[in-house]
Backbone as CSV, one residue per row, in Angstrom:
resi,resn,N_x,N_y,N_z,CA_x,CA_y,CA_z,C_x,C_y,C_z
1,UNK,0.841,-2.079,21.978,0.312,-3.334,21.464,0.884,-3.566,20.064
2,UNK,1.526,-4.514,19.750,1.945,-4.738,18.612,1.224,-5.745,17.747
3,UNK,1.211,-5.296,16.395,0.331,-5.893,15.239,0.009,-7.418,15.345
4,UNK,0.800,-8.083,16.125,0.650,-9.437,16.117,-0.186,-10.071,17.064
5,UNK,-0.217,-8.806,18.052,-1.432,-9.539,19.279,-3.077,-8.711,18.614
6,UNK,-3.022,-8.178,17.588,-4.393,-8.115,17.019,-4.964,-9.049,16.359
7,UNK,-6.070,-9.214,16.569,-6.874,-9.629,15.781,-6.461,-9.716,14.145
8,UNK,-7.037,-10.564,13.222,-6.924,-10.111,11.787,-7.287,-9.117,11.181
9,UNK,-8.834,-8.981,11.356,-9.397,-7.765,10.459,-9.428,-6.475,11.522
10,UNK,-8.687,-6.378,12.621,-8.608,-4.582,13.290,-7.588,-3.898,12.690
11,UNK,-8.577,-2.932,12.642,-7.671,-1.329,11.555,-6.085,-1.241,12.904
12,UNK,-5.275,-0.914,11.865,-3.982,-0.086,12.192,-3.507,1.135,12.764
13,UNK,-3.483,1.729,13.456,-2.803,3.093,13.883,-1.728,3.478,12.804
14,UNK,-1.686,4.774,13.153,-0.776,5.017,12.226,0.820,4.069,12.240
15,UNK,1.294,4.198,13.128,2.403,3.739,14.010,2.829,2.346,13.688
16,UNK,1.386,1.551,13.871,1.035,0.309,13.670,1.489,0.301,11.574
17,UNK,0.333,1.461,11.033,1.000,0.949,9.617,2.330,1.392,8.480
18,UNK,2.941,2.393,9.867,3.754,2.631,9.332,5.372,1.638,9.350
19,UNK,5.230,1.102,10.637,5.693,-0.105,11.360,5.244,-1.256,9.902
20,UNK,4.366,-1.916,9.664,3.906,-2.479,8.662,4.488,-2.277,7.181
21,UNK,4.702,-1.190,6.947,5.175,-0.254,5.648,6.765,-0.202,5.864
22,UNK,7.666,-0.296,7.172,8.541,0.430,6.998,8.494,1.421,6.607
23,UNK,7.959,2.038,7.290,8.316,3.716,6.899,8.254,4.765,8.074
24,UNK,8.587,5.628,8.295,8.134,6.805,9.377,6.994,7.144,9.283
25,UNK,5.967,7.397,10.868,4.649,7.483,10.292,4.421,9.224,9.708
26,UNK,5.961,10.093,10.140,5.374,10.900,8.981,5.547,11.479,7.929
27,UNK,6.454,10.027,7.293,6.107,10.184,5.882,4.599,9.148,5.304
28,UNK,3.812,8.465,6.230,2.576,7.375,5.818,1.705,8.537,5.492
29,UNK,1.620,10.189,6.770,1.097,10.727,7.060,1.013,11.234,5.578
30,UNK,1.572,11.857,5.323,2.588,12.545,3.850,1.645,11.909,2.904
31,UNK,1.809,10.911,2.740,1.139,10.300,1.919,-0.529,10.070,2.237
32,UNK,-0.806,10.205,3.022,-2.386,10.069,3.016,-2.394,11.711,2.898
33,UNK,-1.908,12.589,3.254,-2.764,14.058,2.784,-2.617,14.424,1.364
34,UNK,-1.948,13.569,0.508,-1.701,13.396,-1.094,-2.108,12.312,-1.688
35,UNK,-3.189,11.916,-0.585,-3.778,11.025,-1.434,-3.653,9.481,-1.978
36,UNK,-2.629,9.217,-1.338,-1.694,8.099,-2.059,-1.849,6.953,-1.079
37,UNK,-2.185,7.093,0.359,-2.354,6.204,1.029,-3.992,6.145,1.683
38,UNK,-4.817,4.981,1.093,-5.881,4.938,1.856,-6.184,4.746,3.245
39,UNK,-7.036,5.690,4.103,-7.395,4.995,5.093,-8.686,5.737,5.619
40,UNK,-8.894,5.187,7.409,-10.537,5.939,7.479,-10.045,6.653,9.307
41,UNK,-10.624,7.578,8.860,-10.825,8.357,10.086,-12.229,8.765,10.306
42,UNK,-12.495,7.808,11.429,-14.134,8.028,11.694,-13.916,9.405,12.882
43,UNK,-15.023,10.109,12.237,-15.439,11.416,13.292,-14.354,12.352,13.053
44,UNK,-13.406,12.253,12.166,-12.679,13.458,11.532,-11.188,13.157,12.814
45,UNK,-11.563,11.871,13.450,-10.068,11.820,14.422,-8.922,11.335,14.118
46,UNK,-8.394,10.243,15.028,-7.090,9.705,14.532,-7.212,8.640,13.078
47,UNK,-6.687,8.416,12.391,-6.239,7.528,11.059,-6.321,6.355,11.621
48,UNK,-6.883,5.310,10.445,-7.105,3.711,11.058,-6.654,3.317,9.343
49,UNK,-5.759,2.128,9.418,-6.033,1.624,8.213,-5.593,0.093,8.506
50,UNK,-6.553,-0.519,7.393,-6.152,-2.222,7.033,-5.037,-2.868,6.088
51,UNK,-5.184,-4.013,6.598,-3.936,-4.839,6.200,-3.890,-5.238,4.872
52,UNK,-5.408,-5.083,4.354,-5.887,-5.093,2.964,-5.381,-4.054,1.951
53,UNK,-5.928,-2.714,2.689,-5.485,-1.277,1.817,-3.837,-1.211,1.843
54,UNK,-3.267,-1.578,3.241,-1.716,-1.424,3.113,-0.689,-2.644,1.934
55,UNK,-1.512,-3.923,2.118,-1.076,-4.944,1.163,-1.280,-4.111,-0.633
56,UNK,-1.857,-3.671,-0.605,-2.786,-3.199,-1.728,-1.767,-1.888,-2.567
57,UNK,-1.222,-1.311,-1.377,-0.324,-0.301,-1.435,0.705,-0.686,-2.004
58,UNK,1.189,-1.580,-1.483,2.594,-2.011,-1.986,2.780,-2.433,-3.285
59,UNK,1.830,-3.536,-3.304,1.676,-4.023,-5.026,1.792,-3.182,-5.871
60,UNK,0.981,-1.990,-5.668,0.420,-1.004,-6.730,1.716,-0.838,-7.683
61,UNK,2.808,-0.553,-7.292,3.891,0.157,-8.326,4.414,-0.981,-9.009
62,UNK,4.020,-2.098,-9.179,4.994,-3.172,-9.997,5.479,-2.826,-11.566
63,UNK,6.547,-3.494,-11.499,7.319,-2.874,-12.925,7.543,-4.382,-13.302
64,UNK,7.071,-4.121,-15.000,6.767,-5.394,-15.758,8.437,-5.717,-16.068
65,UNK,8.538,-6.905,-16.206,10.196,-7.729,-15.763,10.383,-7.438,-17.579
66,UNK,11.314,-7.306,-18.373,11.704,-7.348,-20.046,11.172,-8.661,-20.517
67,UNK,11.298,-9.675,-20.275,10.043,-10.951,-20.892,9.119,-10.973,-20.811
68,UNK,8.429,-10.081,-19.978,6.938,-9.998,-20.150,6.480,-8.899,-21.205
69,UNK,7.509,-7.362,-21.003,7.565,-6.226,-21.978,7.730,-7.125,-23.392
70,UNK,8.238,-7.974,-23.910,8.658,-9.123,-25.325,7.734,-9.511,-25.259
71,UNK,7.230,-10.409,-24.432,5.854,-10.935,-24.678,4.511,-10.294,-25.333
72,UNK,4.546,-8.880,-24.491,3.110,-7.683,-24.942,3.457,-7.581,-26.500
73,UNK,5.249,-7.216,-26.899,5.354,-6.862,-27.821,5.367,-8.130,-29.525
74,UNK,5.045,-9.111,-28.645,5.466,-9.653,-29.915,3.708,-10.116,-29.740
75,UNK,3.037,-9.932,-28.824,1.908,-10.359,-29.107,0.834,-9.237,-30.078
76,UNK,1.272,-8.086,-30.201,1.009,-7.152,-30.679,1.243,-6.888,-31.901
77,UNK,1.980,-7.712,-32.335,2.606,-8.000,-33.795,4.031,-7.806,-34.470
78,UNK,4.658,-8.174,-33.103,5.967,-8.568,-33.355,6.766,-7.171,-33.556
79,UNK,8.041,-7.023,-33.614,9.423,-6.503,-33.932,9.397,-6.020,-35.236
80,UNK,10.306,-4.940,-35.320,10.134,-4.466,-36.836,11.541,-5.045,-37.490
């Protein structure tokens, strides 16, 4: 079943969010036993995660563009 014949809010398989992620699911795996990728495993079984936590994922690492780094800095009191 592929992600598009689900519903909106049904959790992901691994497969499903690794497919989602581009990535192999076991490096997604990798990353949820370090912590780095949220998700829920009810009854201690297979991994489920949302489109929310995976959107959420991605954002996380953004790197501020050099006009915005100028901006912090001159709002801070400018250049020496």
């Amino acid at each position: 079943m592929s992600d598009n014949a689900k519903p909106e809010g049904a959790p992901l398989t691994m497969r499903e969010a690794a497919a989602y992620l581009g990535m192999k699911p076991s490096y997604c795996y990798k990353l949820v036993m370090r912590g780095r990728l949220p998700c829920y495993r009810p009854n201690g079984g297979k991994l489920y995660f949302t489109r929310a936590d995976l959107e959420a994922f991605t954002l996380r690492g953004r790197r501020s563009a050099d006009f915005e780094l100028n901006a912090k800095v001159d709002a801070l009191g400018g250049r020496a």
